[in-house]
C-alpha positions in Angstrom: -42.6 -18.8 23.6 -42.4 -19.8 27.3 -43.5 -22.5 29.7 -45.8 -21.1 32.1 -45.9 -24.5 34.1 -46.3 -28.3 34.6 -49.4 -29.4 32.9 -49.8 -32.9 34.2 -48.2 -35.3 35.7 -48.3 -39.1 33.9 -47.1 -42.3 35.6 -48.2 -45.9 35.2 -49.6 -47.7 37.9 -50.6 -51.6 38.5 -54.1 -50.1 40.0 -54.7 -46.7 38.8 -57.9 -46.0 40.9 -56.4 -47.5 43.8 -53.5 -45.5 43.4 -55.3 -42.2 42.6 -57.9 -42.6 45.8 -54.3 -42.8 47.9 -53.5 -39.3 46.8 -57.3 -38.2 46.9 -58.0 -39.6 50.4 -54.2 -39.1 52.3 -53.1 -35.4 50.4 -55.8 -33.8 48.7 -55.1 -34.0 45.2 -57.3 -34.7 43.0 -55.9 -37.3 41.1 -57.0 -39.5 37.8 -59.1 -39.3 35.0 -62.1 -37.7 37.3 -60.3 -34.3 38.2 -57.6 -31.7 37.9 -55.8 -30.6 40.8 -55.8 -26.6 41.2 -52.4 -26.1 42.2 -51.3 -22.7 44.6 -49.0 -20.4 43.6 -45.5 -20.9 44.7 -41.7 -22.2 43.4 -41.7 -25.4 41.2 -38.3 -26.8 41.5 -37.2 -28.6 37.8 -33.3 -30.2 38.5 -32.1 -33.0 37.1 -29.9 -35.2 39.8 -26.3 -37.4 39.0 -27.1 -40.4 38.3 -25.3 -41.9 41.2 -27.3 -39.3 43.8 -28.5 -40.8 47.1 -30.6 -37.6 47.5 -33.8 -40.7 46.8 -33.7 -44.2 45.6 -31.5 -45.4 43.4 -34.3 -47.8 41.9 -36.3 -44.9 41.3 -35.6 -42.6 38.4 -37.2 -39.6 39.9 -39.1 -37.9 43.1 -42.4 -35.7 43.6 -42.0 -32.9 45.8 -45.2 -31.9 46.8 -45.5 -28.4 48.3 -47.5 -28.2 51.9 -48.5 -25.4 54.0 -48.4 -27.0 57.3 -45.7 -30.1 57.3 -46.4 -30.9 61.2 -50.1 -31.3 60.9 -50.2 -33.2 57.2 -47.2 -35.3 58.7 -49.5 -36.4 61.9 -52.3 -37.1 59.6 -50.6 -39.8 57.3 -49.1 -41.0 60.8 -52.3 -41.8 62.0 -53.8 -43.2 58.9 -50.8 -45.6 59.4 -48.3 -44.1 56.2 -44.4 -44.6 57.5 -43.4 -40.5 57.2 -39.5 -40.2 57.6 -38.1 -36.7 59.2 -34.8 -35.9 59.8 -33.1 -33.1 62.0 -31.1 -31.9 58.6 -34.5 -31.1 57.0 -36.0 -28.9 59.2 -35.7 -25.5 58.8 -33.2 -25.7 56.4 -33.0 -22.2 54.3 -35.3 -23.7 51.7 -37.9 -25.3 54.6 -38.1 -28.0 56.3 -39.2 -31.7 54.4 -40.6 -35.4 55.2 -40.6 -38.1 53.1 -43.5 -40.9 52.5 -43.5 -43.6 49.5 -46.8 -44.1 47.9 -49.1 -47.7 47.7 -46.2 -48.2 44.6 -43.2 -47.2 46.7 -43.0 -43.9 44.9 -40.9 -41.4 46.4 -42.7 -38.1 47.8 -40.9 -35.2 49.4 -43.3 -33.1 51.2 -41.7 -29.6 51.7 -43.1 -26.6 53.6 -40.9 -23.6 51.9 -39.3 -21.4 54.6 -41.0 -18.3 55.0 -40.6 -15.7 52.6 -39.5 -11.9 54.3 
């Protein structure tokens, strides 16, 4: 018997729909009871962090890394549409990609990553 991925992903919200039109609207996943979001094909990181990691929020007791195809353009988007998106020099082009971060209406944590090209 094997796992052959990540079925769902479950959180609690203080306004689900509000919550769920955020990720409709500002990434294009088709979030909620309405939908199922048809995932690409690609690496799906599962790693458990120390507890005392400062790789994200200490409050938080996990991060979504969302796989992207174009980091620069999805980055100016939420920009524009006014969501705070924080780069840094050490995460671009790093061997695994380069990454942003943005917090969702909740304050939860999202990595965006565009994987580095594959040879």
């Amino acid at each position: 018997m094997t796992i052959t991925g990540i079925g769902g992903f479950f959180f609690r919200s203080r306004d689900p729909q509000a919550r769920a039109d955020w990720y409709r609207v500002h990434l294009g996943i088709a979030a909620g009871e309405d939908g199922a979001w048809q995932q690409a094909a690609g690496p799906t990181v599962f790693a458990p962090f120390p507890a005392d990691s400062d790789y994200f929020a200490a409050d938080q007791p996990f991060m979504l890394n969302l796989r992207v195809s174009d980091l620069d353009s999805l980055t100016r988007s939420l920009t524009d549409a006014g969501i705070p998106v924080e780069r840094r020099d050490d995460w671009t082009d790093t061997p695994y990609g380069s990454f942003a971060r943005i917090h969702d209406p909740e304050g939860l944590p999202l990595e965006l990553w565009e994987p580095a090209p594959t040879d």
